[in-house]
C-alpha positions in Angstrom: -8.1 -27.0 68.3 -11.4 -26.3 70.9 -10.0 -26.4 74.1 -13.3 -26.7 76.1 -15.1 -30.1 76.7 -12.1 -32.7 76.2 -11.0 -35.1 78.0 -7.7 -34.3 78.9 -4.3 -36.8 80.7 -1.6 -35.0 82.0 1.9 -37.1 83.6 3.5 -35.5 86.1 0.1 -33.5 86.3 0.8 -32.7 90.2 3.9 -30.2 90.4 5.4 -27.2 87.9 4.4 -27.6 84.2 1.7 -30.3 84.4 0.0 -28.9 87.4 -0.7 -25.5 86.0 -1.4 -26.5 82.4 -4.2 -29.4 84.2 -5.6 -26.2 86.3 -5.6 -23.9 83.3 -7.2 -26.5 80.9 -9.9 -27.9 83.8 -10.7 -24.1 84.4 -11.4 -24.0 80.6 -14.4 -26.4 80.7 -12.2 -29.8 79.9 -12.3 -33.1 82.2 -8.6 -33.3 82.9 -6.7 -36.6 84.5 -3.7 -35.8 86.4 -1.1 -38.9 86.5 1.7 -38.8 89.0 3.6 -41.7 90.8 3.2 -40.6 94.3 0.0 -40.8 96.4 0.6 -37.8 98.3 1.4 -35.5 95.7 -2.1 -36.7 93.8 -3.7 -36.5 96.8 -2.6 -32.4 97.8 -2.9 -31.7 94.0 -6.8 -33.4 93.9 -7.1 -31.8 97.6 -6.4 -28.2 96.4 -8.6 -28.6 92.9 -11.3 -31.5 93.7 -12.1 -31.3 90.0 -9.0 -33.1 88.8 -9.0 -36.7 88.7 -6.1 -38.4 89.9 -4.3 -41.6 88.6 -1.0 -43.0 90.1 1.3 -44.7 87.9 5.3 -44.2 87.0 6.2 -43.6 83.6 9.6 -44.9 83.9 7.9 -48.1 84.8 6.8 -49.9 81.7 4.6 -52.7 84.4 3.2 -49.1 86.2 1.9 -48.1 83.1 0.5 -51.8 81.6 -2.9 -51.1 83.2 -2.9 -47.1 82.0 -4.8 -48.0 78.2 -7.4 -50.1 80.3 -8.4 -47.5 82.4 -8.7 -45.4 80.2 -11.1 -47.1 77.8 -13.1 -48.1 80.5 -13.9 -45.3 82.7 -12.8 -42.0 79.9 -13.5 -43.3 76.3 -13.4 -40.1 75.2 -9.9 -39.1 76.0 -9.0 -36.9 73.3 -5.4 -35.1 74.4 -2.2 -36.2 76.8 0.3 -33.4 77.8 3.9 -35.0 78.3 5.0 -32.9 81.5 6.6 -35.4 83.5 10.2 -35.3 83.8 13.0 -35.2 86.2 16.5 -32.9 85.3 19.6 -34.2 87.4 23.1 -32.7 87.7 26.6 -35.1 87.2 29.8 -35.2 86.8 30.7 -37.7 84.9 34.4 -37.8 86.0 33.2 -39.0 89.3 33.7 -42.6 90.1 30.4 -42.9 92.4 28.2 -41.7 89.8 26.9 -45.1 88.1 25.2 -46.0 84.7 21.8 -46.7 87.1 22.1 -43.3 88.2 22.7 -41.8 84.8 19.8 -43.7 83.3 17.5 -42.4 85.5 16.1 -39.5 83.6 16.4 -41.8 80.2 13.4 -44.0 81.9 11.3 -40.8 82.8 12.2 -38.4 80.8 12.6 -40.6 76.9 11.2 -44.0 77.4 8.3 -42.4 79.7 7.3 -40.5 76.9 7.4 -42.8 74.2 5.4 -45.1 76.4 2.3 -43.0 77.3 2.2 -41.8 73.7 2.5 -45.2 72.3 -0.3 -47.1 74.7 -2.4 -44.1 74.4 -2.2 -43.7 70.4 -5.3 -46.3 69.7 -7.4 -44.3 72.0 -6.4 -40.8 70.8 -7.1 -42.2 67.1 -10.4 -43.1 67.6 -11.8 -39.4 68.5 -13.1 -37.3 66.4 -10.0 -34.2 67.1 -7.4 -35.0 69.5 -3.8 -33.8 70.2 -0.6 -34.9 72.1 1.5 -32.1 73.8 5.0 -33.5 74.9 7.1 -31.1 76.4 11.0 -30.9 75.7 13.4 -28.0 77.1 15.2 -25.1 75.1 18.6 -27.6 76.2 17.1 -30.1 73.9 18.8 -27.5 71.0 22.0 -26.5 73.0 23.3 -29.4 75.5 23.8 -28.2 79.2 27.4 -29.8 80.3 26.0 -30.1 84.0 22.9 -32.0 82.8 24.4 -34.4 80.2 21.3 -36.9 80.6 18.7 -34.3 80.5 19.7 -32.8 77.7 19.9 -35.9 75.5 16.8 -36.7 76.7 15.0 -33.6 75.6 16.8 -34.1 72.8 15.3 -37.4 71.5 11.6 -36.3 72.9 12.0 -33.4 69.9 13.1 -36.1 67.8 10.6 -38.6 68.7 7.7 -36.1 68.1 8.9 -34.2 64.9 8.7 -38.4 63.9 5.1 -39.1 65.5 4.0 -35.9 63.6 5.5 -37.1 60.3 4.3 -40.9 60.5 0.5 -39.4 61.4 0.6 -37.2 58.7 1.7 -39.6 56.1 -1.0 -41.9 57.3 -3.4 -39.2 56.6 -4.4 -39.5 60.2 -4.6 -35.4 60.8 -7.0 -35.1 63.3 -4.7 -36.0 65.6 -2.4 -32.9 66.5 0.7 -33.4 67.7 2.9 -30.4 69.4 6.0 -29.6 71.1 6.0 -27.5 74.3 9.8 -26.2 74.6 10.2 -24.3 77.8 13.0 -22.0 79.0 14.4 -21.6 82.3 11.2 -21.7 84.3 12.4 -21.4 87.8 9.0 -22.0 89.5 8.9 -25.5 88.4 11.8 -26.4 91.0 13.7 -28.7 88.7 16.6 -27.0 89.5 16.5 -25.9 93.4 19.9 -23.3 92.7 17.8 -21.2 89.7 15.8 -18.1 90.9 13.0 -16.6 89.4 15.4 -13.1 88.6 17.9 -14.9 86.9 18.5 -14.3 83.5 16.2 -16.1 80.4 13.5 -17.4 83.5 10.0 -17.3 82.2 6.9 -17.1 84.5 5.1 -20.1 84.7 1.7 -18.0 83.9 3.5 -16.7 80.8 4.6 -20.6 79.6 1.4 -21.9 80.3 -0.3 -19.1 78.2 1.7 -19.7 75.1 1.0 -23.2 75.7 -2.7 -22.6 75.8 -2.0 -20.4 72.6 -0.3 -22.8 70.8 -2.5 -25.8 71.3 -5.8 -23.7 69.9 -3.8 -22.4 67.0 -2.4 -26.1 66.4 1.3 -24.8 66.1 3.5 -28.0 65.7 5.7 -26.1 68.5 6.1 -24.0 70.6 9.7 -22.3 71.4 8.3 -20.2 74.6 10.4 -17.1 76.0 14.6 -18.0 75.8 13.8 -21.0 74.0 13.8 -19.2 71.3 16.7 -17.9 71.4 18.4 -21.1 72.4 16.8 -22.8 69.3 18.2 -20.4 67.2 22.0 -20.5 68.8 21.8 -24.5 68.4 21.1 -23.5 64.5 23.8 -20.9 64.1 26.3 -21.0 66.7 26.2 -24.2 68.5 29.6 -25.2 69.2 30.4 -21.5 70.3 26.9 -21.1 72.4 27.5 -24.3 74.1 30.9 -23.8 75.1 30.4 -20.8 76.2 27.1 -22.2 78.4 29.8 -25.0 79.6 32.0 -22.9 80.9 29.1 -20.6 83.3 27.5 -23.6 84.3 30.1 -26.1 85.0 31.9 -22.5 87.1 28.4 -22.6 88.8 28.1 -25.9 90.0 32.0 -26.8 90.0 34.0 -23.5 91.1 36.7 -25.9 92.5 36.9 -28.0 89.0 35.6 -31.9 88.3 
C-alpha cells in the first residue's frame, strides 16, 4: 500500500504506539487524525506536532463513539486507513476479594469491544475508497497468556481473532482493496503500559524499531506483523504452550507476587 497522501485515524493516537506511528505516518505526507479520550493528552500531543488533528472520544464508550462515522464523513471523506493502538494492560490477582468483575472488564471495553467498534462504524467509510487498510494492534501475549494480566491477554487474544475474521469476511466478499493487518508488538517498554518493565530487560523492542516494521509491513501489505519477541512468542504458543506459559507464570507471578496470591 502507498503510504503518502491518506487520510489516516489513529485511537489512542496521543501516547506509545499510536503517537509514534501518527508522527511517522504524518511525516510521510499523510493527513493523520489522532483520537484519544482525554483533552489534555490531545491537546500536548497536537501542541508538540500542530499537524495532527485531534478528536476526543473513548472507545470503551459505545455513546463516545456514536458521533465518530459522522464526523468523519463530513469533515474527512477520504479516510482511507484506522490504526487500532488504544489499549490499556492491567495487573490482578484474581484470588483477591476486592478485585471486582467492573474492574476486570475494564480492559474488555477498551481493549476488545473498543476495537470491534471503531472498525465496525468505520467499515462503510473505509469501503468506499479506492485502497484502504485497517491496522489493529494485538500483543505477542495474545499467543502465550501472561498469568499477571489474565484480561489483557484474552483480550489480545480475541482482537487476533476478530481480525484473522474481518480479513476472511472481506476477502470472501471480494472486497480486497481494503487491507487488513495485524501489528503484534513485544515487550516495548517505552510505551509505559507497564511502569515495572525497563527498556534493558530482556525481549524489549525500541519503539523506533516497532514502528519501522510497522511502516514496513503496512507498504508490503503483510496480513501481520510478529515484530522482535513476538516472534518468538508466536512460535512457543504453536509448539510449546503449556510448557512456555508455565514457565512465564512462574517469573511473572515471582515478579509481581514474591510473597504468593
Amino acid at each position: 500500500m502507498r503510504l503518502t497522501n491518506n487520510v489516516v485515524l489513529v485511537t489512542g493516537g496521543t501516547s506509545g504506539i499510536g503517537l509514534a506511528l501518527a508522527e511517522r505516518l504524518q511525516a510521510m505526507g499523510n493527513q493523520v487524525i489522532v483520537m484519544a479520550r482525554g483533552a489534555k493528552h490531545l491537546k500536548e500531543a497536537m501542541s508538540a506536532n500542530p499537524a495532527l488533528i485531534g478528536y476526543q472520544a473513548d472507545v470503551s464508550s459505545l455513546a463516545s463513539l456514536e458521533k465518530l462515522p459522522d464526523w468523519i464523513t463530513t469533515n474527512y471523506p477520504k479516510l482511507n486507513i484506522v490504526i487500532n493502538s488504544a489499549g490499556i494492560m492491567l495487573r490482578y490477582d484474581l484470588l483477591d476479594p476486592k478485585v471486582t468483575v467492573e474492574d476486570l472488564t475494564a480492559e474488555i471495553q477498551t481493549n476488545l469491544i473498543g476495537t470491534i467498534a471503531v472498525d465496525k462504524l468505520l467499515l462503510p467509510q473505509l469501503l468506499q475508497q479506492d485502497e484502504g487498510m485497517i491496522v489493529n494492534v494485538t500483543s505477542g501475549l495474545a499467543n502465550i497468556s501472561a498469568a499477571a494480566n489474565p484480561v489483557y491477554s484474552a483480550t489480545k487474544a480475541g482482537v487476533h481473532m476478530f481480525t484473522s475474521a474481518l480479513r476472511e469476511q472481506l476477502s470472501y466478499a471480494k472486497q480486497n482493496q481494503l487491507h487488513v493487518m495485524e501489528l503484534v508488538p513485544p515487550l516495548v517498554a517505552e510505551t509505559n503500559l507497564d511502569d515495572t518493565v525497563h527498556t534493558n530487560d530482556f525481549g524489549n523492542m525500541r519503539l523506533a524499531d516497532l514502528v519501522e516494521a510497522a511502516i514496513q509491513g503496512m507498504e508490503q501489505n503483510v496480513i501481520r506483523v510478529n515484530a522482535g519477541a513476538a516472534a518468538d512468542l508466536r512460535l512457543a504458543g504453536q509448539q510449546h504452550p503449556d510448557e512456555t506459559e508455565h514457565q512465564m507464570g512462574l517469573e511473572m507471578l515471582g515478579k509481581y507476587y514474591p510473597e504468593g496470591l
